[in-house]
Phi, psi and omega in degrees: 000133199236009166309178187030017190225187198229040170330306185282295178007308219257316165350286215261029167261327187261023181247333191254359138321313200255342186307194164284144179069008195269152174255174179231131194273145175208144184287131145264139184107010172071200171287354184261348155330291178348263173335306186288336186268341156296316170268006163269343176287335168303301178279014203281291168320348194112339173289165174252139159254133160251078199282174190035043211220076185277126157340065165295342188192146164265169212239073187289157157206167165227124210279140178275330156328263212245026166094333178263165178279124163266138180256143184258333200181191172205127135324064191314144172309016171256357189095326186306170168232149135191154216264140186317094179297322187248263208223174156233158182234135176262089197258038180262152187284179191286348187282321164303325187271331149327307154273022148287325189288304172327304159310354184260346184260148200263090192273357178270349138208082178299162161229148199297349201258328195280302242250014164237336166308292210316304172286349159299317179277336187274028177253309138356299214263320198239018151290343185284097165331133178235092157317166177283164182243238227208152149216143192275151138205104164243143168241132176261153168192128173295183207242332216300105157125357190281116162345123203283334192254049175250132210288129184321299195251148223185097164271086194254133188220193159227094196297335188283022195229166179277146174294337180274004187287150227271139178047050154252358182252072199250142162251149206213109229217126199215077182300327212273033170253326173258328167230074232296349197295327186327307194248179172283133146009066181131334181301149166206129183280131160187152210243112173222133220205173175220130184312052178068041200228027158235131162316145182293292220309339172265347159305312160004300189284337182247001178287143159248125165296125162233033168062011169244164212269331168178169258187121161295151186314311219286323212270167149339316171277343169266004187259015198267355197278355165313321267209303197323145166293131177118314214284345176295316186283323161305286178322303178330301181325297173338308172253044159283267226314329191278320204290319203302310192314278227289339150326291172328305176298294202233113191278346157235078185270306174317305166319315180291334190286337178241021167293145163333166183051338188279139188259157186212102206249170163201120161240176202201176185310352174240004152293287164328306185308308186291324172265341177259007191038047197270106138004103201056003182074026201283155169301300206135223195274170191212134195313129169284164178309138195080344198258171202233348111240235173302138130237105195253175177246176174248196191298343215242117164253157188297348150339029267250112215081008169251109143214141145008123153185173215128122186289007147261002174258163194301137341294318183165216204260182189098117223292289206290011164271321205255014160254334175288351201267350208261341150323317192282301195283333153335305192277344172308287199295305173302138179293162202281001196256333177287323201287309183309306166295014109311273198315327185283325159328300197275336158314317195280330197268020171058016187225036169213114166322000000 
């Protein structure tokens, strides 16, 4: 029964994976090509990356005029603002921006109308089906004896278990089979993970609240749950399932793991939460119950200057949804005579189908 998944999607991505001649495309230089070919294209335009410049408030008004909430601008944690020129867009999940808006209202003199939007999206926000999250291993490991054809991607399940059953799911990831630059010489990097299938609820007890939406990774207050008694023994517990997955690919993985040179990361659901500022350490959304798929919002909030993107916004979750989503919220804001000139651009360069 294939209801509530996304069987067909994944049907006709692995009937067209496999046909003759199709390749599986991989950035060389990992994902941060990626990235570094986005932000030059940002600053090729005008734009700024600003790191370590997390979002305290959005710049809420209310038009007086005609009555709606506006967003003007947004307030970083250090205090600067700075002010919105078009819109401002939000690719933080909903759960998150929802409590930044919540922190945005002016609770010394709210007006009825910002703090009923606000709360229509934070209801949104708690309506929303929450996948589970993730426990981590990456490995530095030499490679010396390791087979020249051994393959990149790696799937370990117990088909006689439901797939959704928690660390029944593991995937396994060796990049460096396709780009070796990746690791020092001699070397092969791998990422093995269990598939957004471990529960928050036994992590709970070592979370610190700070009443904020998230914490730099960096500081003290996101590193104290570490420290805590139990969480080191937990985590170990946690990652037996991944080293037994990786067993399967490299069967004296643990011997490799503990050679000179070889690195050994282990992370866990408040890892995911911390470096990624994932709500509960969640993948993102998830179908709610009873429903056969997404029910997402698209870019546009009730918000006026806000918009939305992001794997809790329309399409979902997943790299090309969530470039599509942030496509969407591009063509919102842009007039319909710039999108056409862009499209006849990329036309002329062969490169819009």
């Amino acid at each position: 029964d294939a209801s509530n998944t996304q069987g067909a999607p994944v049907a006709y991505m692995m009937s067209d994976l496999h046909r003759p001649g199709a390749v599986l495309d991989y950035p060389m230089g990992g994902m941060e090509s990626l990235i570094n070919a986005l932000v030059k294209g940002m600053e090729k335009h005008g734009g700024e990356l600003r790191l370590n410049s997390r979002v305290e408030r959005f710049l809420l008004e209310e038009d007086k005029e005609t009555g709606s909430v506006c967003c003007r601008g947004v307030e970083l944690q250090d205090g600067s603002r700075i002010k919105a020129t078009k819109a401002v867009v939000s690719n933080a999940p909903l759960w998150n921006y929802a409590r930044i808006l919540n922190d945005s209202v002016d609770m010394d003199n709210p007006s009825d109308q910002m703090v009923q939007v606000v709360q229509s999206i934070q209801d949104q926000a708690d309506a929303m089906t929450m996948t589970r999250s993730f426990m981590h291993l990456h490995l530095g490991i030499p490679k010396e004896g390791l087979p020249d054809d051994l393959e990149c991607h790696h799937s370990v399940l117990n088909f006689d278990l439901p797939v959704t059953d928690e660390q029944n799911m593991s995937i396994i990831s060796i990049p460096t089979v396709f780009d070796p630059t990746l690791a020092p010489e001699g070397y092969h990097i791998i990422h093995a993970y269990t598939a957004a299938s471990d529960s928050f609820d036994d992590w709970v007890p070592f979370q610190e609240e700070t009443g904020k939406v998230g914490v730099s990774p960096n500081s003290g207050a996101a590193q104290s749950y570490n420290k805590k008694p139990g969480y080191r023994e937990l985590k170990a517990q946690k990652a037996e399932a991944l080293w037994k997955a990786v067993e399967f690919v490299i069967p004296d993985i643990r011997n490799r793991a503990k050679q000179e040179g070889s690195v050994v990361l282990v992370g866990s659901p408040l890892t995911h939460r911390r470096y990624n500022q994932r709500y509960r350490g969640t993948y993102g959304p998830g179908v709610n119950p009873g429903a056969s798929t997404w029910e997402l919002a698209g870019a546009d909030t009730p918000i006026k200057g806000l918009y939305a993107c992001g794997d809790t916004s329309f399409p979902g979750i997943g790299l090309p949804g969530v470039a599509a989503s942030g496509t969407i919220a591009a063509n919102s804001i842009a007039p319909i005579d710039a999108q056409l000139a862009l499209m006849k651009e990329l036309r002329n360069k062969d490169a819009l189908q």
